[in-house]
N, C-alpha and C positions, 0 to 999 in steps of 0.2 A: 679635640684632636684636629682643630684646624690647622696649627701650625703644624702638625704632621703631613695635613694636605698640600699645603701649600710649600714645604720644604720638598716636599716627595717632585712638585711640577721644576721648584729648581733646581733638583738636581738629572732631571729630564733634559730639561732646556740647557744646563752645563753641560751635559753628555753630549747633544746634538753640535752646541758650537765650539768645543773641541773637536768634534767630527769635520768638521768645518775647517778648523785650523789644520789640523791634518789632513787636507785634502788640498787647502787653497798653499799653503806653505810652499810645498814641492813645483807645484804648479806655476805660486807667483817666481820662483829662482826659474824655472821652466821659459819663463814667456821673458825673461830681463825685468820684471819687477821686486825682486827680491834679490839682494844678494844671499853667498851661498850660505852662510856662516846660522843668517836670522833664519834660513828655510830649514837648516838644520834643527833648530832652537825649536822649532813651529815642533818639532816632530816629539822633543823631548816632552815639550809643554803638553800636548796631544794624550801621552803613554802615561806619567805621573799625575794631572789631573783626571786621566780615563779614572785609573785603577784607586784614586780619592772618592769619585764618584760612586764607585764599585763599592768600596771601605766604609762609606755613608751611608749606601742604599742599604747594605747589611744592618746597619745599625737603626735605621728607620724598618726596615724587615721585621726585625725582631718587635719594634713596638709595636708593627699594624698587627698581625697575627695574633699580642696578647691582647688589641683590643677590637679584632675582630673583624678588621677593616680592609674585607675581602678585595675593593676596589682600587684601594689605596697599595694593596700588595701586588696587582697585576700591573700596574706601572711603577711600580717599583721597581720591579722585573723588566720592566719594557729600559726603565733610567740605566737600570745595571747594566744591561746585556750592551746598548750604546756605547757606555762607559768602558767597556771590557773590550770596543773593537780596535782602537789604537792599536794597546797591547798584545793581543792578537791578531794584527799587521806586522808590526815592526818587531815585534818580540824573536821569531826565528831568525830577522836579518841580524839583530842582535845576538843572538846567537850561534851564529855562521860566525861572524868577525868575529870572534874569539875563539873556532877551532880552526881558520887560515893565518897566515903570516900577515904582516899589513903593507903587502904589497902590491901592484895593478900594472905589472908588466911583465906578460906571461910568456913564453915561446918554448917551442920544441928542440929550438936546439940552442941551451943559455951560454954556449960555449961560440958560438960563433951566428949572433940573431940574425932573421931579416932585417933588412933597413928600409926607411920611407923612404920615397923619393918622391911622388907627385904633391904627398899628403905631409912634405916634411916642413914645407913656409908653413900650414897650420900648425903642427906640434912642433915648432918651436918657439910660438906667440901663445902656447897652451901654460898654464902653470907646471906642469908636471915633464913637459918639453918632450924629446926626440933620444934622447942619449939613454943608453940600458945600464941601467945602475948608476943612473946620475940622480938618482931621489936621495934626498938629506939622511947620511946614516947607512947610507947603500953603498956597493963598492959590486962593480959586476960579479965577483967572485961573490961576496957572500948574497947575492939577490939570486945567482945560479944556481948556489947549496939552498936556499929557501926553496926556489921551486923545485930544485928534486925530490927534498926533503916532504911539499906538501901535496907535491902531485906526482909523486913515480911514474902515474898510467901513462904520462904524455912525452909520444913520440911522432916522428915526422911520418907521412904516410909514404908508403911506399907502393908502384900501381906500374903495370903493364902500357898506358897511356903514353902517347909522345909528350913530351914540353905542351906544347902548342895545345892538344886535344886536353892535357892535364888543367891549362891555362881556362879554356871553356870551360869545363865542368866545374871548376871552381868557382867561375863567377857563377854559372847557373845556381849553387850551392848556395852561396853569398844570397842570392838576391832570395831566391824559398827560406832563406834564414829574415828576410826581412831588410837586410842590408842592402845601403847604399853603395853603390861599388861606383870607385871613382874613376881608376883604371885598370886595365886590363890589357898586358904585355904579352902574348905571346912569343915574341920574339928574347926578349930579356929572362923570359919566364917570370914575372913579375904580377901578382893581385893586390890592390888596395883597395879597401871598403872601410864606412863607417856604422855603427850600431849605434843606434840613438834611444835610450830608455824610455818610455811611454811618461811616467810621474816626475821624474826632477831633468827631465831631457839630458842627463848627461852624454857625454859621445864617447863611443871607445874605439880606437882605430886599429885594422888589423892591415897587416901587409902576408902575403903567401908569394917565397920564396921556391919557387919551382925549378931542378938541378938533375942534369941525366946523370946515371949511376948505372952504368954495364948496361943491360937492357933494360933496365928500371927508372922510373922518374921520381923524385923524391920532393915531397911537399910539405915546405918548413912552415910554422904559423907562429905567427907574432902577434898578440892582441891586447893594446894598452890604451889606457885610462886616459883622459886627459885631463880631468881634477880630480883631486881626491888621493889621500894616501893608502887606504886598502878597497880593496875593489869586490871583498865582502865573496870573492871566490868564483866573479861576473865571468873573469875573462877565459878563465881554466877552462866554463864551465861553457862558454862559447865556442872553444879550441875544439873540446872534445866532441859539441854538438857538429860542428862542421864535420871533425873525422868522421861520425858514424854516418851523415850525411853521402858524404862525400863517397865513403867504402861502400855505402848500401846501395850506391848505381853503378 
């Protein structure tokens, strides 16, 4: 039963340096050592080698137990459970992108967006650019029907505030969100900020369109990707964190 032992420690030491790979991949495209394409690749290699490991440690399971090999099955368990953490990473975001559309430019109102302005020299040096419905395949009309279609909930806020008091509160919102806020117009009515994700540092830029309405001020949000073709449901999911934000003070 040596080679059971010994098979049982490499499929331990596989589990661990996928762990590895999955952690360094993101990371390396994160820091400019990896472009995006191979960090992606890291993540696939990660999940299907995990769950190999997993596939093997069962088959090694099965032999320790008939031959009784109490120790050898408690690291077996230890290989598997490693093996299985990828998978149970990335497995939900993998399943998220397939109940959203694969798009990453979000706004409250697809009929007439905010636009950047301080933040628009970077998004249009961005792969994904500045233009609403300019992604391959997009046509502002049908990127409009996508968002209504996958997010009904999102609408502009609507708040007793002036322009200008609307203006502050937002960026306060912005920044307890974590966000970089670049500017901040009270006089335009104008917010821009960037969110920077922790593991593959992507940035998603948001601009808030701030507009008097009778005695009301109305606060449009706009918050798009700048690589990437689906945004896995990030920006929506940002949009609507700001609103509840934003309404709960």
């Amino acid at each position: 039963m040596e080679e059971v032992k010994m098979s049982t420690r490499v499929l331990l030491v596989s589990g661990i340096v996928l762990l590895v790979i999955l952690l360094t991949g993101p990371l390396g495209y994160k820091f400019g050592i990896v472009p995006l394409q191979p960090s992606l690749i890291s993540l696939l290699i990660a999940v299907v080698g995990g769950l190999l490991v997993v596939l093997v440690g069962l088959i090694y399971l099965v032999i320790a137990l008939k031959n009784g090999l109490g120790r050898n099955r408690n690291l077996l368990l230890v290989a598997m459970l490693v093996g299985f953490i990828p998978a149970l990473i990335i497995g939900p975001q993998m399943g998220k992108a397939r109940e959203v559309p694969p798009i990453h430019d979000i706004t409250t109102d697809p009929e007439n967006p905010p636009v950047f302005v301080d933040l628009l020299p970077v998004r249009e040096n961005a792969p994904n650019g500045a233009e609403y419905g300019g992604a391959e395949g997009w046509s502002p009309e049908s990127l409009a029907l996508a968002t209504r279609e996958a997010y009904p909930e999102l609408a502009p806020i609507r708040t007793s505030l002036s322009i200008g008091d609307a203006v502050r509160q937002s960026e306060s919102v912005l920044e307890a969100m974590g966000l970089e806020v670049v500017s901040a117009d009270p006089i335009d009515g104008r917010v821009e900020a960037t969110a920077t994700t922790f593991w593959f540092g992507f940035k998603d830029d948001m601009v808030l369109r701030i507009s008097e309405s009778g005695d009301e001020s109305v606060v449009d949000i706009r918050s798009m990707s700048r690589v990437g073709q689906s945004d896995v449901g990030a920006n929506a999911a940002r949009i609507m964190e700001f609103v509840q934000r934003f309404s709960a003070q």
